[in-house]
Structures are given as C-alpha cells and as structure tokens.
Kinemage of the C-alpha trace (Angstrom):
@kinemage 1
@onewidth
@group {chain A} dominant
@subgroup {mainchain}
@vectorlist {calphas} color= white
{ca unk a 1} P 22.018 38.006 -30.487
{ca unk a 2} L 22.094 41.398 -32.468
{ca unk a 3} L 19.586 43.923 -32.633
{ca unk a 4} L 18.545 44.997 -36.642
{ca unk a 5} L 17.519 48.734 -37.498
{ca unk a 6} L 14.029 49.375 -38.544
{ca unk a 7} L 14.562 49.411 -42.216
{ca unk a 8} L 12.441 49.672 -45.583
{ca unk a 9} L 13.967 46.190 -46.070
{ca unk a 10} L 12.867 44.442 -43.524
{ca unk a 11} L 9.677 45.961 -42.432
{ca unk a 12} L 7.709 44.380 -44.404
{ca unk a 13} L 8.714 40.581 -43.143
{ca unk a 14} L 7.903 42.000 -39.245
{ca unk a 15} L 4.540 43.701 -40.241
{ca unk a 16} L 3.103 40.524 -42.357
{ca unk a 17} L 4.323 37.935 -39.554
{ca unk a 18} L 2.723 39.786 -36.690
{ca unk a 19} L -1.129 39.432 -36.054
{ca unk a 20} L -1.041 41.642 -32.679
{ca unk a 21} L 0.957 44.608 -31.569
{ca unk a 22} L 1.443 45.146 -28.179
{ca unk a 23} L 2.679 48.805 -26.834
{ca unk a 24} L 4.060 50.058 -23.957
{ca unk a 25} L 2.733 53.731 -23.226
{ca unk a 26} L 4.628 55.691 -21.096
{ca unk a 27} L 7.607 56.843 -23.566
{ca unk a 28} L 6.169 54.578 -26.462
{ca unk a 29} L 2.436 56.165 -27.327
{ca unk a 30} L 2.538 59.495 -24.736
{ca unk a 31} L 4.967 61.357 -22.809
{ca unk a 32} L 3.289 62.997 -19.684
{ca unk a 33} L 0.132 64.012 -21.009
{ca unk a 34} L 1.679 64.829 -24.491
{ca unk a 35} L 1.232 62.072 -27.550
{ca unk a 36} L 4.241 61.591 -29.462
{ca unk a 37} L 4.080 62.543 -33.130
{ca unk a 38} L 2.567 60.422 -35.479
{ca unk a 39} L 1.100 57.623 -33.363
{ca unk a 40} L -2.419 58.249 -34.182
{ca unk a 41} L -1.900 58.048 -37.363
{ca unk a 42} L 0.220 55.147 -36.647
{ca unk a 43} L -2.643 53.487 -35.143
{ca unk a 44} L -4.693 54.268 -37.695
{ca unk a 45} L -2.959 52.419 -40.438
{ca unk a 46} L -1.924 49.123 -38.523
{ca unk a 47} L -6.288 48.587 -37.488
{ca unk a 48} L -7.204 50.015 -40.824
{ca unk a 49} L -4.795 46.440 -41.841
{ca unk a 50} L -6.326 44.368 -39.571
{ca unk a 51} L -3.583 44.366 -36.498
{ca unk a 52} L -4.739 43.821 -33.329
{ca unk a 53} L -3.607 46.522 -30.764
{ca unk a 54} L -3.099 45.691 -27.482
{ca unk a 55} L -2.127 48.268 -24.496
{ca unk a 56} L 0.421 46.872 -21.843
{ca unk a 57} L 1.346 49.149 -19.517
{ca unk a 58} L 3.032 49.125 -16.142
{ca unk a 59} L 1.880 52.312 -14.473
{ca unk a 60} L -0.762 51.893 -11.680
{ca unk a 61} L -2.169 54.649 -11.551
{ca unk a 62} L -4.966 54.547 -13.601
{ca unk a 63} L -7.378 51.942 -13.995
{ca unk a 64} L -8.643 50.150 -17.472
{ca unk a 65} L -11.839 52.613 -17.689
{ca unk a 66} L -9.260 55.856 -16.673
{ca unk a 67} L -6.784 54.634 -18.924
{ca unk a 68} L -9.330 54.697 -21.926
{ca unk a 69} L -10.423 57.931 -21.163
{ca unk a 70} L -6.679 59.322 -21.125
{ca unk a 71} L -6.662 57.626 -24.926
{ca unk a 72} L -10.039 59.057 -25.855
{ca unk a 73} L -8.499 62.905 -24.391
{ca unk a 74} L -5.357 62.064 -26.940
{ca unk a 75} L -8.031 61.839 -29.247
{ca unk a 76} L -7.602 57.800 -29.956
{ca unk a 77} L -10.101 55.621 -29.468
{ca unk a 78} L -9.190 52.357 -27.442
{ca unk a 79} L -11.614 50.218 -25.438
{ca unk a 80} L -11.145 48.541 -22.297
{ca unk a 81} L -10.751 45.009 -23.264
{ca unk a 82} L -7.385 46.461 -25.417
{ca unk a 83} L -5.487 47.660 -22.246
{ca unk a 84} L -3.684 45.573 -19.420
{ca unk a 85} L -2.553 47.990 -17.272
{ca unk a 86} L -0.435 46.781 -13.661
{ca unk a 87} L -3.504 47.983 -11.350
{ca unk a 88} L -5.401 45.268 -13.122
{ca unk a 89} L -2.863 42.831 -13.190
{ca unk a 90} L -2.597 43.395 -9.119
{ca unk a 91} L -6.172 42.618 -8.903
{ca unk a 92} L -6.646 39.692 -11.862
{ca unk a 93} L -3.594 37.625 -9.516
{ca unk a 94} L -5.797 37.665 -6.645
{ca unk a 95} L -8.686 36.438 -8.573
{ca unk a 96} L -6.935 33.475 -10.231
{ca unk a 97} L -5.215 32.722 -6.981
{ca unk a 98} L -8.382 32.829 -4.849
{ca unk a 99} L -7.664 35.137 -2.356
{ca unk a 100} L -10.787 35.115 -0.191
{ca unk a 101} L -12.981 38.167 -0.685
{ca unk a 102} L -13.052 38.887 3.044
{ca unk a 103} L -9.854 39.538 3.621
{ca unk a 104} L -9.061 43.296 2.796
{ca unk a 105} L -5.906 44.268 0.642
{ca unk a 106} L -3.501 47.611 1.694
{ca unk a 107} L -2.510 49.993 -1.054
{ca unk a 108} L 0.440 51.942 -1.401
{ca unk a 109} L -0.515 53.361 -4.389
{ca unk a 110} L -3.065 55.241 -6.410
{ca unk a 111} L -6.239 55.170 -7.550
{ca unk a 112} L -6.399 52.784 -10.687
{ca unk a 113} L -5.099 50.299 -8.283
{ca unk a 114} L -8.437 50.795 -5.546
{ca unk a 115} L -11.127 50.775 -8.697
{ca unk a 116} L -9.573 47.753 -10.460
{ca unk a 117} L -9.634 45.851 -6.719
{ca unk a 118} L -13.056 47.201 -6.053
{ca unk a 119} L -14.331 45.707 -9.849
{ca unk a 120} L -12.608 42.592 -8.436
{ca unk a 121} L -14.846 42.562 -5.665
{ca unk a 122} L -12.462 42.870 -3.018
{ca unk a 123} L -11.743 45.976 -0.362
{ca unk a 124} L -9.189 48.232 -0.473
{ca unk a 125} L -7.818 50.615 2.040
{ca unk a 126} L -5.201 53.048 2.085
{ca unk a 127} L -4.279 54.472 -1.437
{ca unk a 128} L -4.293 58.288 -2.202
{ca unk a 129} L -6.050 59.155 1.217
{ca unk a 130} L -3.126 57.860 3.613
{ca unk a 131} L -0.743 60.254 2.216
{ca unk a 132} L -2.471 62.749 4.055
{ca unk a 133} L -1.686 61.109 7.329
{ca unk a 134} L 1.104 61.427 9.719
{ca unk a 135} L 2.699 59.581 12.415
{ca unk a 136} L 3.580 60.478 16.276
{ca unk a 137} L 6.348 58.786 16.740
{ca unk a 138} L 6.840 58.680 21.334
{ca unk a 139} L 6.613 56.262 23.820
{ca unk a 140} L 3.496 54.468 24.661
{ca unk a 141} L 1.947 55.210 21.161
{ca unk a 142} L 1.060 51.821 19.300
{ca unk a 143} L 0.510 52.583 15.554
{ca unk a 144} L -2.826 50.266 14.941
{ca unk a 145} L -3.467 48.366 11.482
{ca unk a 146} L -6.220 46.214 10.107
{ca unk a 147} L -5.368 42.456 11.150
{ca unk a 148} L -7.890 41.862 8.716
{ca unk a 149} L -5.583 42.547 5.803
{ca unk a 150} L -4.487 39.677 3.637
{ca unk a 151} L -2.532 41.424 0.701
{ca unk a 152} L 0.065 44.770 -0.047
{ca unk a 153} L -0.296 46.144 -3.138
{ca unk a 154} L 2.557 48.518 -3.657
{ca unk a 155} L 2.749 50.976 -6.944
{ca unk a 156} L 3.746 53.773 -7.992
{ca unk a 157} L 2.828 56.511 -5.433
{ca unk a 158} L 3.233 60.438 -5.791
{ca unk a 159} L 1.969 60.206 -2.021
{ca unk a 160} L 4.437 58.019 -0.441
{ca unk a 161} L 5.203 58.377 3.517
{ca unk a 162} L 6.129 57.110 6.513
{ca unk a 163} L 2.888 56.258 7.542
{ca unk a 164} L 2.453 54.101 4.561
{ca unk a 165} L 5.212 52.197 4.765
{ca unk a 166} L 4.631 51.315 8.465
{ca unk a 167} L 0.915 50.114 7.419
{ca unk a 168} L 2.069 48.131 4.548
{ca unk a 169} L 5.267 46.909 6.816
{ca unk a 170} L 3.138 45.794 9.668
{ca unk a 171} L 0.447 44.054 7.470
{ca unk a 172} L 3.397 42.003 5.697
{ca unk a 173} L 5.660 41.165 9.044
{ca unk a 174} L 2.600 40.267 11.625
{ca unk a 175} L -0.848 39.022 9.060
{ca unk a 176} L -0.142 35.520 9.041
{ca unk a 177} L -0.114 34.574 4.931
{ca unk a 178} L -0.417 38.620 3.787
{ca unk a 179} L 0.996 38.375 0.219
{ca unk a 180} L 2.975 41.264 -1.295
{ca unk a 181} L 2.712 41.875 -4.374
{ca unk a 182} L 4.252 44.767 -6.544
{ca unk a 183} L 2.809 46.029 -10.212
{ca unk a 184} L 5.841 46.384 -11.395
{ca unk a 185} L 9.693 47.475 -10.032
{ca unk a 186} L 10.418 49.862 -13.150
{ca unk a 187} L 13.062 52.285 -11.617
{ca unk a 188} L 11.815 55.757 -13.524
{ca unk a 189} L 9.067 56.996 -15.627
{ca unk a 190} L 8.302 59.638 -18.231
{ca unk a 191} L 5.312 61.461 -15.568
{ca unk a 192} L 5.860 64.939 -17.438
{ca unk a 193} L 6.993 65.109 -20.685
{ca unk a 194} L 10.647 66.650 -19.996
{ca unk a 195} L 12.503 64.187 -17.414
{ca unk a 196} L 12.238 60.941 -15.080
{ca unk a 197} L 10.898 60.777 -11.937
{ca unk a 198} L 11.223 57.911 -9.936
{ca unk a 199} L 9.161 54.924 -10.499
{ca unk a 200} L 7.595 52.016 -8.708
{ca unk a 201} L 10.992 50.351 -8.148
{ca unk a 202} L 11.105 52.481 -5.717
{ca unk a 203} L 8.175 52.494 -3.691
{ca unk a 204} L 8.831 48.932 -3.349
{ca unk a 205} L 12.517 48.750 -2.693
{ca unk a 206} L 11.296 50.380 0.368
{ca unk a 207} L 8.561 48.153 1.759
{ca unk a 208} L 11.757 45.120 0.679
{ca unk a 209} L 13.681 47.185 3.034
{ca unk a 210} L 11.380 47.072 5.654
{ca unk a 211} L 9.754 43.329 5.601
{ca unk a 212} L 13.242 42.073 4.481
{ca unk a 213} L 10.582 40.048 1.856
{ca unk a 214} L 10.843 40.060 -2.056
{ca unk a 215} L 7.234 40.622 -3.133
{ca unk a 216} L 5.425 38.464 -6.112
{ca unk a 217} L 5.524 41.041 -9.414
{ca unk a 218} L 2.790 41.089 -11.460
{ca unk a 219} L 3.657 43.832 -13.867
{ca unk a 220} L 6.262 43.148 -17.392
{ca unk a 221} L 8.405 41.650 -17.307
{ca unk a 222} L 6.784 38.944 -15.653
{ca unk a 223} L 4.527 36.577 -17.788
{ca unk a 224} L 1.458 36.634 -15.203
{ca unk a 225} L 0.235 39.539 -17.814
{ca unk a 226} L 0.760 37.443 -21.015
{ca unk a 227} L -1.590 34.695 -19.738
{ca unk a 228} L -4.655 36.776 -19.639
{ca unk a 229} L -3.485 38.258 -23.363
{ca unk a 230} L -3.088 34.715 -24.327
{ca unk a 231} L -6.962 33.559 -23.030
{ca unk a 232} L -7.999 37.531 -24.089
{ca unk a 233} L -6.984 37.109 -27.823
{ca unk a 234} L -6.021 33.865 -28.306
{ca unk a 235} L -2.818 34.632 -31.308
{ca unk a 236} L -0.118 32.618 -30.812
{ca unk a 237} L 3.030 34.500 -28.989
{ca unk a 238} L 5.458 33.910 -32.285
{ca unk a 239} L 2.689 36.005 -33.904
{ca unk a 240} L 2.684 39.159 -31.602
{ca unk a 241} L 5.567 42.020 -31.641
{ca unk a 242} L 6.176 43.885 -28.234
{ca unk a 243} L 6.733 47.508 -28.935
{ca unk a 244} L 8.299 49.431 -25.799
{ca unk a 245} L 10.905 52.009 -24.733
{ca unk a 246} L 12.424 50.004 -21.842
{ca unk a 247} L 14.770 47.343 -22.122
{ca unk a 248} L 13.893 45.518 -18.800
{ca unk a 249} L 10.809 45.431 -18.893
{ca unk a 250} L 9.183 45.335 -22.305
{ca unk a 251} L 11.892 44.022 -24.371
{ca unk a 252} L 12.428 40.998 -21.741
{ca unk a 253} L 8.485 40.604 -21.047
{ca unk a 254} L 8.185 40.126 -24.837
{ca unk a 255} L 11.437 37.941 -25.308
{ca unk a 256} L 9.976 35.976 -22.317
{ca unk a 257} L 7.225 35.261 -23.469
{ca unk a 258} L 8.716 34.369 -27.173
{ca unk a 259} L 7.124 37.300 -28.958
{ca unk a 260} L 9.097 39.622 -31.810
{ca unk a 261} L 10.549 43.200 -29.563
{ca unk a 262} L 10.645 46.260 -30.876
{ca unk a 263} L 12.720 49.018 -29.450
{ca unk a 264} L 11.562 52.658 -29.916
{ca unk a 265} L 14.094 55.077 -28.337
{ca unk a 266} L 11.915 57.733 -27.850
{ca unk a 267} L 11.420 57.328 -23.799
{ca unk a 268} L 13.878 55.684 -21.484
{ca unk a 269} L 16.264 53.681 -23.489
{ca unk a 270} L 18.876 55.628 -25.709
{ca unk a 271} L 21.245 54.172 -28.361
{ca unk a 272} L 24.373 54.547 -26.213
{ca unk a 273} L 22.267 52.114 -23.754
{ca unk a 274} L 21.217 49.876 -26.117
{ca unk a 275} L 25.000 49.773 -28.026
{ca unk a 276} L 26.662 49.443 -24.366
{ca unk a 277} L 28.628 46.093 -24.116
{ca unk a 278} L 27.289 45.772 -20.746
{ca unk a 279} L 23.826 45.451 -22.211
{ca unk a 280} L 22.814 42.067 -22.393
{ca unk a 281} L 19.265 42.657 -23.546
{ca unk a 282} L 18.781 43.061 -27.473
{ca unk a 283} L 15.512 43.573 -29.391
{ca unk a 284} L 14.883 42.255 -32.520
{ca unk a 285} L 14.634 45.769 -34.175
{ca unk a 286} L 14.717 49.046 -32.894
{ca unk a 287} L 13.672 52.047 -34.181
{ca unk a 288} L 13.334 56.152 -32.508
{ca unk a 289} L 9.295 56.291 -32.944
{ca unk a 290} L 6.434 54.866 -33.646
{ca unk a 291} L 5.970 56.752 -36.505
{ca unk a 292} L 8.713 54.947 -38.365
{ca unk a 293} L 6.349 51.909 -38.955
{ca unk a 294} L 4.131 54.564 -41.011
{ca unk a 295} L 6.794 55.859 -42.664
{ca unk a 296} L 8.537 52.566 -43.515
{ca unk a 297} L 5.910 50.781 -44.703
{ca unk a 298} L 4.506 53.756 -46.770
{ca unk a 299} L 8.001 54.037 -48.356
C-alpha cells in the first residue's frame, strides 16, 4: 500500500465519505500549550458541515473535564463527551471488566489519570504526590505497600522515581491477580512546543523491566478505545478518518480499526520517516497541517 498527498483532487472524495473525524492532539491540534495555525478555523468549517469531531488522545495527564478546559483556553469549544483521552480509557477497562470497587488501583502517573478513576468510582493512590517521596535503601528496612491494591496504572509521569517503581513493582509481583495496565507506550511527546521529551513508553518499559510482565494497553493503537467511540457515536468505522501525527499509534489505531488515516507531519512523523523503506506503516493521505483541509477544500 501507498500513501496519496493531500490534494485539491482528491479531497473532496475523503471529506464527503467521512461522517466523523477523529484527531490526535499532541502534534496534530496543539504543540505544548501553543495551537497550530489554522485549526480553529479548521474546526470551524468541518462542524459548520456537519462532521462529527472526535478527540483521541493518548496523554494521561489530563482528564476529560481538564482536557476541555485546555480546548476552551485555545479558545475552541469541545465538550466532554467529544474527547477519549488514555486516563479515561485506564479507568472505562476496569469498568467493563468488573474490577471490584474495593480493591484500590496504584498510579504512576498524573492527575487526569486519579480524577477519571475517582469518576469511575474506584480509589486511587499514588500519582503526583509519590514523587515527592524517597526511599532508604539499608538493611532491616522493609518498604511497605497496600496489599489491598488490585491494578497499576502506569502513564506518562514528569514525577517518576524510584519509589514509584518499587510501589508499582511490588503491587504487580506479590497482589495475587493485580492487573497492569499502561495508557499507552508512545516513546516521545511534543510537552513544549520546541522538542520531544520522553513519553509513556517509557515509564512503562521500566515497571516491564521490573515485573518481567507485559502490561494490557489501553491507549491507540489498541482498539479497547474504538469500542466506546463505536457505542458513543454509533458511525460505522469505513465512515470515520483518523487524523494524527504518529505513525504507530494513530495511523495503525485507525487502520486497525478499518477507518480512512490521515497523516499530518506537523508533530512527530517527518517525510523522510514516512518515505523510509523500512516504514511499513502507510496512511491513506498525508498532509503537513490541519489547515490544508481548509485550504483544499476552499480551493
């Protein structure tokens, strides 16, 4: 399979086939806390057509509510219902698999990840508090942790230390049954707007390390997410275009799930990436922005 530029020929054939639009954030609508040119505008155009717009993003850190207010400081309006973030993914597989409200769930993570739980109706610990904490590592000292615990959650964390990742390690090796469960394993992310830092992947590469387990992703490019976007909005998946920056993880969790993929290069995939022979994952178009949609379709 070959990817297609973005093109005033064939924009028109992708726009009138798709019902919903599904974005990525992080290097798709914002960079950091800067919105890329044109999106609002963007946005504007593809509601004022009757699109739906749906917000799939694999950064924990914020919850659904936060999320909208980040939108809302942007100066776009999105509700709620319109965003699947990872935190709420982590918190919606619990729910569907009936993980008993009594047991408590361990955090390495931040704070979206502890309010969507909480909403869930289940307890969190850990989170952005425990990165304060330290360990005293001599003899005779027995680091204590919550038997109690049935689940890891394990996200991005600006917070991460050792102290963490002996709770998290401890809850996984010696609860009988604790799941682990990552958002997502997406190696780097756009948190300012002039470079990568590193990203989930790597948070939980390290708790892999430890517990010598592979945890249970919920975050794109698994499909867990596109089952609650299926029940949420009920269009069919031939009739929805995944718009993202990344080629393993939105441009596989849309080709997954057997929706259209468009590649915008303007965040963590460039065209030498996407052109490299070693690449193996090919959108159906790609474009650099957003924006282009706008432009294309008003040309």
């Amino acid at each position: 399979m070959t990817t297609t530029l973005l093109s005033s020929h064939n924009v028109t054939s992708l726009f009138d086939s798709v019902e919903a639009f599904l974005f990525d954030c992080d290097g798709v609508i914002w960079k950091g806390d800067k919105l890329i040119d044109g999106v609002s505008q963007t946005l504007q155009l593809l509601r004022s057509k009757g699109k739906k717009l749906v917000f799939v993003t694999n950064n924990s850190q914020k919850s659904r509510r936060q999320y909208a207010q980040k939108f809302l400081s942007l100066g776009i309006s999105v509700t709620e219902d319109e965003i699947f973030s990872s935190s709420f993914a982590a918190a919606m597989y619990l729910k569907v698999n009936d993980f008993p409200t009594e047991k408590k769930v361990y955090v390495i993570g931040g704070e979206g990840i502890l309010e969507e739980l909480d909403l869930a109706g289940y307890t969190g610990l850990g989170g952005p508090e425990d990165g304060k904490k330290h360990v005293e590592l001599k003899s005779d000292s027995l680091f204590e942790h919550d038997k109690s615990v049935g689940a890891v959650v394990v996200g991005l964390d600006r917070y991460i230390n050792y102290y963490k990742l002996q709770y998290g390690t401890l809850c996984i090796r010696e609860n009988p049954g604790c799941l682990f469960i990552a958002t997502n394993r997406d190696a780097v992310g756009h948190m300012t707007d002039l470079q990568e830092w590193p990203g989930a992947g790597c948070m939980v590469a390290a708790i892999c390390g430890s517990t010598e387990r592979e945890p249970i992703v919920v975050g794109k490019p698994s499909p867990f997410m596109m089952e609650f976007l299926l029940q949420k909005f009920e269009v069919s998946t031939s009739k929805m275009c995944m718009v993202g920056d990344r080629l393993d993880t939105d441009i596989l969790f849309g080709q997954n799930s057997g929706c259209k993929t468009l590649l915008v290069l303007s965040g963590v995939t460039n065209q030498s990436t996407l052109e490299d022979p070693s690449n193996h994952i090919q959108p159906d178009y790609y474009t650099n922005q957003v924006s282009d949609l706008l432009d294309l379709l008003g040309s």
